[in-house]
C-alpha positions in Angstrom: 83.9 69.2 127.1 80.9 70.7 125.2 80.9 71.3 122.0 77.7 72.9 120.0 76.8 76.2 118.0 76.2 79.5 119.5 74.5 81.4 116.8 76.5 84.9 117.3 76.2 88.2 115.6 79.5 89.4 114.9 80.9 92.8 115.8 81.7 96.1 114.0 83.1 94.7 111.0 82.5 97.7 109.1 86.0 99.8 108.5 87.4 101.4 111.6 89.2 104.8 110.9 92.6 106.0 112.4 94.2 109.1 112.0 94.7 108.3 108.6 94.0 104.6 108.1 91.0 102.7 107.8 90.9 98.9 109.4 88.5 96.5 106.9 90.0 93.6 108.5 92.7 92.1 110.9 94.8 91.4 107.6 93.6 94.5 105.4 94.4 98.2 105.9 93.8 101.7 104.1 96.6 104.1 104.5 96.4 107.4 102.4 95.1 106.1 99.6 96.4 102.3 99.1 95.2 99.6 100.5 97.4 97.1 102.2 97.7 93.0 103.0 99.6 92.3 105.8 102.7 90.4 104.6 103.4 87.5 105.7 100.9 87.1 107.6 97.4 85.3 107.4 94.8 86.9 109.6 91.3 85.7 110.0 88.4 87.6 107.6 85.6 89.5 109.8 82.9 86.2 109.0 85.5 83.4 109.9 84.5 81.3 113.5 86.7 79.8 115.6 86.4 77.5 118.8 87.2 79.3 122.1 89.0 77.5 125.6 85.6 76.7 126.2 84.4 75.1 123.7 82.0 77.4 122.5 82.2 79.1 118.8 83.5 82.7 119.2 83.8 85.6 116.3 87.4 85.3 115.9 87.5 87.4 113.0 85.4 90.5 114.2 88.3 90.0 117.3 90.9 89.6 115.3 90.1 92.9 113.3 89.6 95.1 116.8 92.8 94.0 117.8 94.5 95.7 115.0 92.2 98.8 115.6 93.5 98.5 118.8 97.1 98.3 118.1 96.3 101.3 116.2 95.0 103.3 118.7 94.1 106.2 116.6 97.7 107.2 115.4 99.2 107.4 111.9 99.9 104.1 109.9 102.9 104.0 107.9 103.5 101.1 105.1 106.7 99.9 103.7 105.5 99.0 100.4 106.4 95.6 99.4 104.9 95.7 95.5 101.5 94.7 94.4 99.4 92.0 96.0 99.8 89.0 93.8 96.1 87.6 94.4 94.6 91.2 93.9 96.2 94.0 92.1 94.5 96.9 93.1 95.9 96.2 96.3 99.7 96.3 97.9 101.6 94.4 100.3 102.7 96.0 103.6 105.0 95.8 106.4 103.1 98.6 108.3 103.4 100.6 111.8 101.6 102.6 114.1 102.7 106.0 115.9 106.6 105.7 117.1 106.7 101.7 117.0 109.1 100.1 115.7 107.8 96.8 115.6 105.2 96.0 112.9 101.3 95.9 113.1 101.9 92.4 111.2 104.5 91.0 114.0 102.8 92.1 117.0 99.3 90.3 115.6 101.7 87.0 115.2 102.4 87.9 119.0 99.2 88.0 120.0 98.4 84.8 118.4 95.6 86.7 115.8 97.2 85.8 112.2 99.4 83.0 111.2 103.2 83.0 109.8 102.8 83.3 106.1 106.6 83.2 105.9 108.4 80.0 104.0 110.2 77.6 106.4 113.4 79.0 104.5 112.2 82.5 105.4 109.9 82.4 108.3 109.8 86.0 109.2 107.8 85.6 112.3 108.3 82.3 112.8 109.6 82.8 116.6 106.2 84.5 117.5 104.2 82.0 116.1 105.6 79.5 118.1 105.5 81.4 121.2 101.6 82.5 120.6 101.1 78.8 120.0 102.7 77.3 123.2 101.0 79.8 125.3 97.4 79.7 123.9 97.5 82.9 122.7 94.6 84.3 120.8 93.5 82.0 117.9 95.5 79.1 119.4 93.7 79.0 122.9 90.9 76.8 121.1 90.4 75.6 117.7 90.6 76.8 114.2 91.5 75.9 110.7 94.3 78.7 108.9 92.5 81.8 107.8 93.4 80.6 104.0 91.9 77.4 104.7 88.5 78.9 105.6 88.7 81.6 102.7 89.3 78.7 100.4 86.2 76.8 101.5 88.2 73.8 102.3 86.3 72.2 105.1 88.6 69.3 105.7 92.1 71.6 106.3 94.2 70.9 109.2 92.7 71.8 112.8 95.2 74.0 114.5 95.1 75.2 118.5 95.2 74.2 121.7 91.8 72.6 122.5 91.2 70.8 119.2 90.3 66.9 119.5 90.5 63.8 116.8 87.3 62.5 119.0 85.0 65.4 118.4 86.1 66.2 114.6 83.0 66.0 112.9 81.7 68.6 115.5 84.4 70.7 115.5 83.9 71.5 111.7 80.5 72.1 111.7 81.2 74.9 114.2 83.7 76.5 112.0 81.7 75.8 109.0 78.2 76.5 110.1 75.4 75.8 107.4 74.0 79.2 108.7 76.2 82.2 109.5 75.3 85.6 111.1 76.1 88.3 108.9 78.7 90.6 110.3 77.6 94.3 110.9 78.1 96.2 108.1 78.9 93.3 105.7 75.8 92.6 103.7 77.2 90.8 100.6 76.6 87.6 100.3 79.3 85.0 99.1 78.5 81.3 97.7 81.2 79.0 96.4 80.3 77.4 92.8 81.8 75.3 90.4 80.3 77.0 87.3 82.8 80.7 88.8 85.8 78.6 87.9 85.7 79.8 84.2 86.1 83.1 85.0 89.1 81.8 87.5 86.9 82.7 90.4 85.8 80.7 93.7 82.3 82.0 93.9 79.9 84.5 93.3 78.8 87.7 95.2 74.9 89.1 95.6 74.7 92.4 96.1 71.4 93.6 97.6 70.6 94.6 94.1 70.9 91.5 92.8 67.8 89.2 92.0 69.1 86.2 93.5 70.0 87.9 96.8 66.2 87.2 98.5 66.1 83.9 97.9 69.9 83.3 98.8 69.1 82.2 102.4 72.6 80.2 103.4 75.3 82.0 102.0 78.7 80.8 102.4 80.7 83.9 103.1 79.8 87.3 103.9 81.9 90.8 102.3 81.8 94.4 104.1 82.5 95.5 100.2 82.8 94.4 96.4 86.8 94.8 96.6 86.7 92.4 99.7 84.6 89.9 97.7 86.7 90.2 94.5 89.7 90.3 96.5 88.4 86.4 98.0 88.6 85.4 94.3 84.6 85.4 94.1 82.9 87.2 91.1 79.6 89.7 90.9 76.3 87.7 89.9 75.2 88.5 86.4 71.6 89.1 87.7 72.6 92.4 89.3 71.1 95.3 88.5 73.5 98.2 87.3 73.3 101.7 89.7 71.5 104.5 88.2 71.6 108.0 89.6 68.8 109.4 90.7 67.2 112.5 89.0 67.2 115.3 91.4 
């Protein structure tokens, strides 16, 4: 089996608009005004890679997040507000569905193997689709991948999860889902960097802007945001170097 790096652009990860919705990722969704988080589940982020059946590295994220616009299809979203999101609280939790469905945008990505149960093993609210996604190679389980979480978090040695993960190729594996060099998703031009010295404001990391000074010379970022509420959302923080907007005079 082959294993190696495909350097990828990654696809429309800009926000895709519904009737009255707006997709910014497979996990993250504007309806009329509020955003939403998927509960319980955990869906890849539009700059996370994964390991196809093949072997090769594949976009999972940008695929995870047109297979919600898909589910969509262009009709009205509806959210059952579960309360504020406890990591960000400018956003809300959601159990959310399209159109006439009655089963939920969050199950039927479980189904299609594009977002982890988040559920407790007390509690695991999906917990039968998971399995079933993960004994047929559906989606994110047909190759290799570490949990969306995992890769948000930086943690590089997390479990490998999927069907066509191997102890023999390890080291490999990991450096195809945690290239030193990623493509920057369409749309998505913030950079992210994990640092230590971000900790004392209870952040992760730190986000450039294009505004910043220290975006040019910031050549291997670490993560990539489609907007500042995505990156403060990921726990990082705005780089003090940034220059502040000014209106221009007319």
């Amino acid at each position: 089996m082959r294993w190696f790096i495909l350097t990828l652009a990654m696809f429309a990860a800009s926000p895709s608009f519904a009737a009255n919705s707006a997709v910014r990722d497979a996990g993250t969704i504007d309806v009329g005004g509020v955003t939403y988080r998927l509960g319980n589940i955990d869906a890849p982020a539009p700059d996370q890679l994964c390991i196809d059946d093949h072997a090769d590295s594949w976009t999972c994220g940008a695929d995870a997040r047109d297979q919600l616009v898909g589910l969509i299809g262009g009709r009205d979203v509806r959210c059952e507000d579960s309360g504020l999101d406890a990591t960000y609280k400018k956003w809300h939790v959601g159990i959310c569905t399209a159109g006439d469905d009655v089963t939920s945008l969050n199950k039927l990505l479980i189904r299609q193997g594009f977002a982890v149960n988040l559920a407790s093993a007390a509690q695991p609210k999906f917990g039968e689709d998971e399995a079933a996604a993960k004994s047929n190679r559906r989606g994110l389980w047909k190759g290799c991948f570490v949990a969306p979480q995992e890769f948000r978090a930086g943690r590089k040695d997390g479990a490998l999860l999927g069907g066509a993960c191997r102890t023999d190729k390890d080291r490999e594996i990991r450096e195809v889902l945690f290239p030193q060099e990623t493509a920057m998703p369409s749309g998505c031009a913030i950079k992210g960097k994990y640092a230590l010295r971000a900790r004392v404001t209870g952040n992760i990391g730190i986000y450039h802007l294009q505004a910043c000074r220290s975006y040019p010379a910031l050549t291997n970022p670490d993560r990539w945001f489609c907007s500042e509420d995505d990156a403060r959302a990921a726990g990082f923080r705005k780089a003090y170097n940034c220059r502040p907007f000014t209106r221009q005079k007319s």
